[in-house]
C-alpha angles and dihedrals in degrees: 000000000000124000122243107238096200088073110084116180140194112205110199135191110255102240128114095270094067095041086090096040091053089049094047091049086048102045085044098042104045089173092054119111115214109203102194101213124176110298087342142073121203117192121205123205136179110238095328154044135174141194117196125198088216105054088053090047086046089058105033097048093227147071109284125189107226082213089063084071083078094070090064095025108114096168150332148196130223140028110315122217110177137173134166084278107050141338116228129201129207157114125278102229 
């Protein structure tokens, strides 16, 4: 069986603090599939995910550090760009 390597994924740890990340990543990844698994959540993509600073500020109502994701990332899959405004994954092609 042989991986595809289009789909990137971010697998997070399930708490309050990630409810507003996983929305973000969903309202800004339309093509993304959440797959909810016990105490955790992986996202798939095709080609491409992105996490935007922004999105997460705009739901939870306040400034939010994109490092702080560190402390509820358990893995992820892809070639990872970040600044302080989003971290995109994807594969070089």
């Amino acid at each position: 069986m042989s991986i595809d390597q289009s789909i990137v994924f971010i697998a997070l740890q399930m708490n309050e603090d990630t409810r507003p990340i996983i929305e973000a990543i969903q309202i800004d990844n339309p093509n993304a599939t959440v797959n909810y698994l016990p105490a955790m959540v992986k996202i798939d993509a095709p080609n491409r995910l992105v996490l935007k600073r922004k999105t997460v500020e705009e739901i939870i109502g306040n400034k939010w550090d994109l490092q702080s994701i560190n402390i509820n990332l358990i893995s992820l899959s892809g070639n990872v760009e970040e600044t302080d405004e989003e971290m995109i994954l994807h594969w070089n092609r």
